[in-house]
C-alpha positions in Angstrom: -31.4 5.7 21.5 -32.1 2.8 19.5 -29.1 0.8 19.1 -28.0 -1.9 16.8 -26.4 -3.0 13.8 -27.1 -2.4 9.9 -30.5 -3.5 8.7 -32.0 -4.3 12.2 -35.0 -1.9 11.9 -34.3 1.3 13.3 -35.3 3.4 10.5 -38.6 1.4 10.5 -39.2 1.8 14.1 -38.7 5.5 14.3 -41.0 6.1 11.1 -43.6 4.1 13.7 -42.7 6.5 16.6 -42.5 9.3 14.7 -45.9 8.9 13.6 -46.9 8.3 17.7 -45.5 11.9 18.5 -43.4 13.7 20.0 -40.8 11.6 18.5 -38.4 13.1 16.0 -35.9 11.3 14.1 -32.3 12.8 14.6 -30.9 12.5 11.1 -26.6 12.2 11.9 -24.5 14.4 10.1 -22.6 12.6 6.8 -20.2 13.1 5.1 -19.2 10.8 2.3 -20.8 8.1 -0.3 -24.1 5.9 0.0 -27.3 6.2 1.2 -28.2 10.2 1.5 -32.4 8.9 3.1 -31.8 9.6 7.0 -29.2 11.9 7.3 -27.5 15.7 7.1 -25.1 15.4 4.3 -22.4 17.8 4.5 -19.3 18.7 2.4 -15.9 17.9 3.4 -15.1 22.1 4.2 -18.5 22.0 6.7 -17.3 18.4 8.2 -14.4 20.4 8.8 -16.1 23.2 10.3 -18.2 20.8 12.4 -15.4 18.6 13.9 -13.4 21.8 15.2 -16.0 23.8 16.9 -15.6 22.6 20.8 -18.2 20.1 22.5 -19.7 20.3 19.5 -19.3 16.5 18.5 -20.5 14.2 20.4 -19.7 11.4 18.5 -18.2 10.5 15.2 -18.1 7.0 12.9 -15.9 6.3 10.2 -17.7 3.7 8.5 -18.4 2.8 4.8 -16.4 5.5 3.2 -18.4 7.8 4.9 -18.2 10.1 8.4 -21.0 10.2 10.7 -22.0 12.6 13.5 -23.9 13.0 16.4 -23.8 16.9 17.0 -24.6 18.2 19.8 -26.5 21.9 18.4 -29.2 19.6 16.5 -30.0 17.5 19.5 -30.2 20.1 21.9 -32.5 22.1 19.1 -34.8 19.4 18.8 -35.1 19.0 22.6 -36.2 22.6 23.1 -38.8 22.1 19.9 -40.4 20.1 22.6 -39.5 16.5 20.7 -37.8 13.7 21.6 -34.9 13.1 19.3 -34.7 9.1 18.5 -30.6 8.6 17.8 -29.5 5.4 16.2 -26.6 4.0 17.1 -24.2 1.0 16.1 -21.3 1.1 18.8 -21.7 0.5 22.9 -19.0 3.8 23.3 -21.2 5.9 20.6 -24.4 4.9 23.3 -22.1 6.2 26.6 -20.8 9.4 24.9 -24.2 10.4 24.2 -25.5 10.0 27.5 -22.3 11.5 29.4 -22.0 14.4 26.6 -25.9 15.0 27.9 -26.8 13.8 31.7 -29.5 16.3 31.8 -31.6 14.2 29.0 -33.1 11.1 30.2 -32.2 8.3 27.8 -34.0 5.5 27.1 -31.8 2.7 25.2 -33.2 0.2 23.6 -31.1 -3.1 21.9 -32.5 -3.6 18.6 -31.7 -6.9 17.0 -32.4 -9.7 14.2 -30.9 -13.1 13.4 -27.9 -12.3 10.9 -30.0 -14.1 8.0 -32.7 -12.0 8.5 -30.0 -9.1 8.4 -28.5 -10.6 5.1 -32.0 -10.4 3.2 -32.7 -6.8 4.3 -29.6 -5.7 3.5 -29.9 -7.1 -0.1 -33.1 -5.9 -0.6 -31.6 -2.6 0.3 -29.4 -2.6 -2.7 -26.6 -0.6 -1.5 -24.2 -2.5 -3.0 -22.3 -3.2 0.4 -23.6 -5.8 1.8 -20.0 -7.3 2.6 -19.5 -4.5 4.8 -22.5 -4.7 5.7 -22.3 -7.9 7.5 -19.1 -7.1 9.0 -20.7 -4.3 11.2 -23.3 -6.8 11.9 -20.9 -9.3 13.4 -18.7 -6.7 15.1 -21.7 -5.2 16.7 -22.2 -6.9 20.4 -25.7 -6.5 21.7 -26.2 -3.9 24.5 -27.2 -5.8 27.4 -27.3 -2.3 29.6 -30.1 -1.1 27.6 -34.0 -0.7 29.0 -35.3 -2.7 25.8 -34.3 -5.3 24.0 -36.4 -5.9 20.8 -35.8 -8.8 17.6 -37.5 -6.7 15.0 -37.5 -10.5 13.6 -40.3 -11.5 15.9 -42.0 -8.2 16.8 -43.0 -5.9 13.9 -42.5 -2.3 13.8 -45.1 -0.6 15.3 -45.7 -3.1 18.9 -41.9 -1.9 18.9 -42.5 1.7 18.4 -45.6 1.3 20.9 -43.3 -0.6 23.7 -40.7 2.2 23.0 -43.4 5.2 23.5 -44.4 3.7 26.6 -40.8 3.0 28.0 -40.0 6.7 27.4 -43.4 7.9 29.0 -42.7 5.7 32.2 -39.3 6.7 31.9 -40.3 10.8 32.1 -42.7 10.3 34.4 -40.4 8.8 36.7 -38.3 11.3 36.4 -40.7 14.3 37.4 
C-alpha cells in the first residue's frame, strides 16, 4: 500500500515497481469528473451495482466530485494472477480496512511524502485545474507513522523508492514463509 497525499509520487513509484515485477498497479474504481489515467471508471448505474453487492467494497472516497473504490474482486483477481497489487491510498482508516477486509495478504505500507511546496508545483504541473482542493487533502492527510517505509519522494527519486519497496515486500514474504 503506498500511502500519502495528492502529488506525492505514487503513480511514479508504481510505474518504477511495475517495471521490477510482479508488481501490478491496482487501478480504484471511479466514478465521477477528473483525471480518467490510473483508474476503472464506471457509470453511476455500475457504482450502484458495485456498492450493494456484499463485502464487495472495501473501501470508498468521496473526494473531488468523484467516488473511489477499493473492491475487493479486483484485488483478489490480481493476487491469484500471481502479482502483487500496489494500492494507493490517501486516508489512515482506508490503509486499516484494507488490511482487516484481507488478513490473509501480507501488507507492506509504505508513507509516501513531500514538503507541501514541492506538492504545490506538481500539482500545477498536473493541470487539473484543482489544485485548491488539491492542497486541502494534502494538509488533511497526517503521515502514517505505522507504516514499514517512510519515503520523501523529495529527496529520493523514483526508482531507489521502487527498489527499497521491492525489497521490503521480498523480506516481508520471505518472512512470512
Amino acid at each position: 500500500m503506498l500511502y500519502g497525499p495528492p502529488a506525492v509520487g505514487k503513480d511514479t513509484v508504481t510505474s518504477y515497481l511495475v517495471k521490477l515485477g510482479p508488481f501490478s498497479h491496482f487501478e480504484r474504481l471511479k466514478c465521477g469528473p477528473g483525471r480518467t489515467t490510473g483508474y476503472r471508471m464506471i457509470e453511476e448505474a455500475e457504482l450502484v451495482d458495485v456498492v450493494t453487492k456484499p463485502g464487495e467494497v472495501i473501501w470508498r472516497d468521496d473526494r473531488y466530485g468523484a467516488t473511489y473504490l477499493v473492491d475487493r474482486s479486483h484485488v483478489e483477481a490480481l493476487v491469484a494472477a500471481g502479482l502483487v497489487p500496489v494500492l494507493h491510498l490517501g486516508r489512515p482508516d482506508a490503509v486499516n480496512a484494507v488490511a482487516r477486509a484481507l488478513p490473509s495478504l501480507r501488507w507492506v505500507v509504505v508513507d509516501l511524502y513531500a514538503p507541501r511546496d514541492v506538492v504545490l508545483k506538481r500539482v500545477i504541473e498536473r493541470g487539473t485545474g484543482d489544485t485548491s482542493a488539491r492542497l486541502r487533502a494534502y494538509d488533511s492527510t497526517p503521515r502514517l507513522d505505522t507504516a514499514l517505509l517512510s519515503i520523501d519522494t523529495s529527496a529520493v527519486d523514483a526508482s531507489t523508492a521502487a527498489t527499497e519497496i521491492a525489497d521490503a515486500v521480498l523480506h516481508q514474504t520471505q518472512g512470512s514463509l
